[in-house]
Backbone as JSON, one array per atom type, in Angstrom:
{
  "sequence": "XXXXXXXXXXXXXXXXXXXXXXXXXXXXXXXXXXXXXXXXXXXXXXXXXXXXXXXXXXXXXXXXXXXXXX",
  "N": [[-5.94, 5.9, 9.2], [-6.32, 6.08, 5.48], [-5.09, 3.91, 2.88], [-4.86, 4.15, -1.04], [-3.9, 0.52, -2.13], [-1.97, -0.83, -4.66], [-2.35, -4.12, -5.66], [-0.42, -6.89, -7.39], [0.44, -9.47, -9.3], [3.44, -11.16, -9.78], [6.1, -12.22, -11.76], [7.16, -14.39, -10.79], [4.91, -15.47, -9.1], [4.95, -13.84, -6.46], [2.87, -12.05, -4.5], [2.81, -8.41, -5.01], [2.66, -5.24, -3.54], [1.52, -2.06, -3.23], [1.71, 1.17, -2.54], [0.31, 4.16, -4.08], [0.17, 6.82, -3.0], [2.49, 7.19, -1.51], [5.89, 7.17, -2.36], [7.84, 4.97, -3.34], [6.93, 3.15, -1.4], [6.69, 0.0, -0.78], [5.85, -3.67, -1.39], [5.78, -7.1, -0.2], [4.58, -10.89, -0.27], [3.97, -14.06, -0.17], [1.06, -15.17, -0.08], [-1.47, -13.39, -0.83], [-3.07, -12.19, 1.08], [-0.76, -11.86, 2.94], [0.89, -10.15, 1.89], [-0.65, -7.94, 2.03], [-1.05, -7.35, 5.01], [2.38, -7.15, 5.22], [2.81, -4.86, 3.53], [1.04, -3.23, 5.32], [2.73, -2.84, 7.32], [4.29, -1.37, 6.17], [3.47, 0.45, 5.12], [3.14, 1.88, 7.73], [5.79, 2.26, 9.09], [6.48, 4.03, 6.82], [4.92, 5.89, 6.87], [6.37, 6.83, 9.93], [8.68, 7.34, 9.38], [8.26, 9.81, 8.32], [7.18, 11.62, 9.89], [9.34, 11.28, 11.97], [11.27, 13.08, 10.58], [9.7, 15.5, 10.38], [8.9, 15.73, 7.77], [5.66, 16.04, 5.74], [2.63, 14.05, 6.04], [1.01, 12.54, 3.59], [-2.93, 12.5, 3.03], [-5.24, 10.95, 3.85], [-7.22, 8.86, 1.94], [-10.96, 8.84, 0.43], [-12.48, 6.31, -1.15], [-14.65, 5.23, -3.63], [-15.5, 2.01, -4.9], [-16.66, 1.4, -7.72], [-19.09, -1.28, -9.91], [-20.17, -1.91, -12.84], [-22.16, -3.38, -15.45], [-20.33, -5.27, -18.1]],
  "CA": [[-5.78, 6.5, 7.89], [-6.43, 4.82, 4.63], [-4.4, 4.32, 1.58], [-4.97, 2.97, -1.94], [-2.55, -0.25, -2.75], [-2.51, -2.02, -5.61], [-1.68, -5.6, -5.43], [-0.3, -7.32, -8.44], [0.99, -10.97, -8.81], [4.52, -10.87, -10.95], [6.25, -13.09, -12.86], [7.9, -15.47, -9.44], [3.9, -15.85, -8.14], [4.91, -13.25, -5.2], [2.01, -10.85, -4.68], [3.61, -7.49, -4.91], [1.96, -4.61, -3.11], [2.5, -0.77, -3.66], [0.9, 1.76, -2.33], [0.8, 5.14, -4.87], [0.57, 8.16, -2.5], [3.83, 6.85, -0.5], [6.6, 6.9, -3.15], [9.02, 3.63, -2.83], [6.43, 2.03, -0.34], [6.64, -1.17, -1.62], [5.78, -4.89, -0.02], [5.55, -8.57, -1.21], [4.49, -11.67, 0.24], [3.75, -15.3, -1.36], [0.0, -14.84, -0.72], [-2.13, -11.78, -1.15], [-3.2, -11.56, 2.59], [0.58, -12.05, 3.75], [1.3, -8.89, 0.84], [-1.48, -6.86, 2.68], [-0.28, -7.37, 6.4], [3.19, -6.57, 4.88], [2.22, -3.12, 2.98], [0.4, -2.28, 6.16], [3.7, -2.78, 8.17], [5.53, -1.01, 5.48], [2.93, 1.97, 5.4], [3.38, 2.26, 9.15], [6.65, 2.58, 8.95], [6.94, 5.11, 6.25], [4.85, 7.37, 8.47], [6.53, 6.48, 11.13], [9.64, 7.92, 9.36], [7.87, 11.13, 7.69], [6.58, 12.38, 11.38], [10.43, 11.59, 12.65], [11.7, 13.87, 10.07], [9.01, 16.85, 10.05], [7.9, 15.79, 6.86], [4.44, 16.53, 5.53], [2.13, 13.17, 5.49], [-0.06, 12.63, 2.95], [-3.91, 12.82, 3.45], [-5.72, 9.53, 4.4], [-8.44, 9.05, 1.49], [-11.74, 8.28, 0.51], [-12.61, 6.11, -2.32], [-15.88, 4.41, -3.89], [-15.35, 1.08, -6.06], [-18.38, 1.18, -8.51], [-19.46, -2.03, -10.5], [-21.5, -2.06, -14.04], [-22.31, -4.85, -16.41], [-19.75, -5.13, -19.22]],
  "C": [[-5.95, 5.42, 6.83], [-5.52, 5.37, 3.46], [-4.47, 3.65, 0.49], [-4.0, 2.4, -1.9], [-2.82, -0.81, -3.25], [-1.88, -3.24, -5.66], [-1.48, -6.34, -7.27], [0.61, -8.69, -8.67], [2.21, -10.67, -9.75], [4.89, -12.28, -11.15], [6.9, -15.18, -11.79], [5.95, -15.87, -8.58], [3.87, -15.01, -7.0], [3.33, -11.8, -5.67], [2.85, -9.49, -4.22], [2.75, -6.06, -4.78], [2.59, -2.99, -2.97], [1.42, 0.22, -2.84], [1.41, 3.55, -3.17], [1.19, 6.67, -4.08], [1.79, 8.26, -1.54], [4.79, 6.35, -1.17], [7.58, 6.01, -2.62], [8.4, 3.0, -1.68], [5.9, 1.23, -0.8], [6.89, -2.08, -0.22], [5.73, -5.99, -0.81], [5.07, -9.4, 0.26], [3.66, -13.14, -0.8], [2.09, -15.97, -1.13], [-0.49, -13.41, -0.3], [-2.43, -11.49, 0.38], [-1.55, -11.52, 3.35], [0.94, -10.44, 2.69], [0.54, -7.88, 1.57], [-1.12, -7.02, 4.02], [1.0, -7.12, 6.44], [3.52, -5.39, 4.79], [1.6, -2.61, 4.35], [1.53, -2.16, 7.13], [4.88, -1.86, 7.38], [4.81, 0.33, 5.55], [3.0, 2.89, 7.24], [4.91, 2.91, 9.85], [7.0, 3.8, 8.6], [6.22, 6.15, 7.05], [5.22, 7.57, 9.04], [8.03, 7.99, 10.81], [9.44, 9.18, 8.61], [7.63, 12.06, 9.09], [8.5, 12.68, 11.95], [11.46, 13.01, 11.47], [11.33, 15.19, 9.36], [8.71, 17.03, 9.02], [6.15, 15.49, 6.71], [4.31, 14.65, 5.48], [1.11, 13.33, 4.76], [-1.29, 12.2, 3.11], [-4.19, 11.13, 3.27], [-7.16, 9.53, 2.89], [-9.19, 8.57, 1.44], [-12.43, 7.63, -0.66], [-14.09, 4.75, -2.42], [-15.05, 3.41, -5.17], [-16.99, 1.1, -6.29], [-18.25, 0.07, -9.96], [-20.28, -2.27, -11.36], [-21.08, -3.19, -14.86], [-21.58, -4.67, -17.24], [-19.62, -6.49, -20.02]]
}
């Protein structure tokens, strides 16, 4: 499954990783690939605990990044 997350550096240098369609699934780590191997242990999780409690998961999506001259 895929999920957007947006990564964002805060004010301590920790990269701080969110993902929007999985409310309160939140991750950090002190660099950006340690924040993304985090979030993916934290999104695994929260599925983990939506399936154990017969809640609905939300759909896996599909998204284009598109790049123009500005």
């Amino acid at each position: 499954m895929k999920y957007r997350v947006l990564i964002e550096q805060d004010e301590d240098n920790m990269f701080v990783a969110q993902v929007p369609a999985l409310p309160g699934c939140i991750s950090e780590g002190h660099t950006r690939g340690e924040a993304v191997e985090n979030i993916k242990e934290a999104i695994t999780a929260y599925l983990e605990s939506l399936a154990a409690h017969d809640e609905p998961v939300p759909p896996s999506i599909e998204e284009l990044m598109v790049e123009v001259a500005g």
